[in-house]
N, C-alpha and C positions, 0 to 999 in steps of 0.2 A: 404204363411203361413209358420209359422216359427214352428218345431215341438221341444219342449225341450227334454232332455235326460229320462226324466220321462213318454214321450207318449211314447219314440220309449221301453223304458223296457216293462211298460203296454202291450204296443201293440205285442210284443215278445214273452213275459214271460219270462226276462230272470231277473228278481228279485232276484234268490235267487244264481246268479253266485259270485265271488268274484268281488270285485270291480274294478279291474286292466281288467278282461276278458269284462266287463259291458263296459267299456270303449273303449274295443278293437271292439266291436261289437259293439255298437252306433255310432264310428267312422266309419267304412266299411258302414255300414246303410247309414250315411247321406253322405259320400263322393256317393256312388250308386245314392242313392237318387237324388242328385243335377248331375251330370251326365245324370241322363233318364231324367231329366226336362228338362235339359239342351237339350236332342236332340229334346226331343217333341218340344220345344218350336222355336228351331232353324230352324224348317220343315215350321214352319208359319211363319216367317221372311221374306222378300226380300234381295236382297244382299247390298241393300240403309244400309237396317236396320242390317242389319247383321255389316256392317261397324261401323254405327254408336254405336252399344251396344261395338263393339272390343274397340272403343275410347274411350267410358263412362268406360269402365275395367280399359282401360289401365292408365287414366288421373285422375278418379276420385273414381276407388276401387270397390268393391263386393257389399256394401253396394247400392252405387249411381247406379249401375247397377241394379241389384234387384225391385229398385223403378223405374228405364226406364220400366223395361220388367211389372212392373204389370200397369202401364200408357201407356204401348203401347198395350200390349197383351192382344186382348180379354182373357176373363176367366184365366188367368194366376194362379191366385189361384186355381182353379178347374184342371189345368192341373196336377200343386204340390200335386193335395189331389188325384188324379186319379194314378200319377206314387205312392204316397207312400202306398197306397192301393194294388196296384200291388206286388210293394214290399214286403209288411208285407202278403199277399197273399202266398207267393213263398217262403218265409222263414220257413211258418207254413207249409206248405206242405212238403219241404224238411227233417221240424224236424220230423213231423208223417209219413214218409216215412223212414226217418232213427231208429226209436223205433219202426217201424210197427205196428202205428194206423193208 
């Protein structure tokens, strides 16, 4: 699943920051984000597969990789909506922990 810049604000709340900050924080968001997919997903790999996704990167881009892993990986999408739930989980608790709600 692909999340545009408008889930990850929603899901944040960070709508009403300046535009340049909104950027700086959906960028950390989804670089995190693709990161934990990335290790979840890498744990249910063999090292067959593990090689073969390294090739499809390297030869053929993020794109063509992305389409191996959701054709090879069971639930692969559910893994993506699991880690960015996590995510936006830990974000919202960090901000109500820092205003002390």
């Amino acid at each position: 699943m692909n999340y545009t810049k408008e889930d990850v604000i929603n899901a944040l709340g960070i709508g009403s920051l300046a535009a340049e900050l909104q950027e700086q924080v959906i960028g950390a968001f989804l670089n995190t984000l693709e990161a934990r997919t990335g290790e979840a997903v890498s744990a249910s790999l063999s090292d067959e597969q593990l090689q073969e996704f390294t090739t499809i990167v390297d030869s053929k881009g993020d794109e063509a990789a992305e389409q191996w892993l959701k054709e090879t990986v069971a639930g692969y999408d559910g893994i993506e909506e699991v880690e960015y739930n996590k995510l936006v989980a830990e974000i919202q608790a960090a901000g109500d922990a820092m205003l002390g709600t």
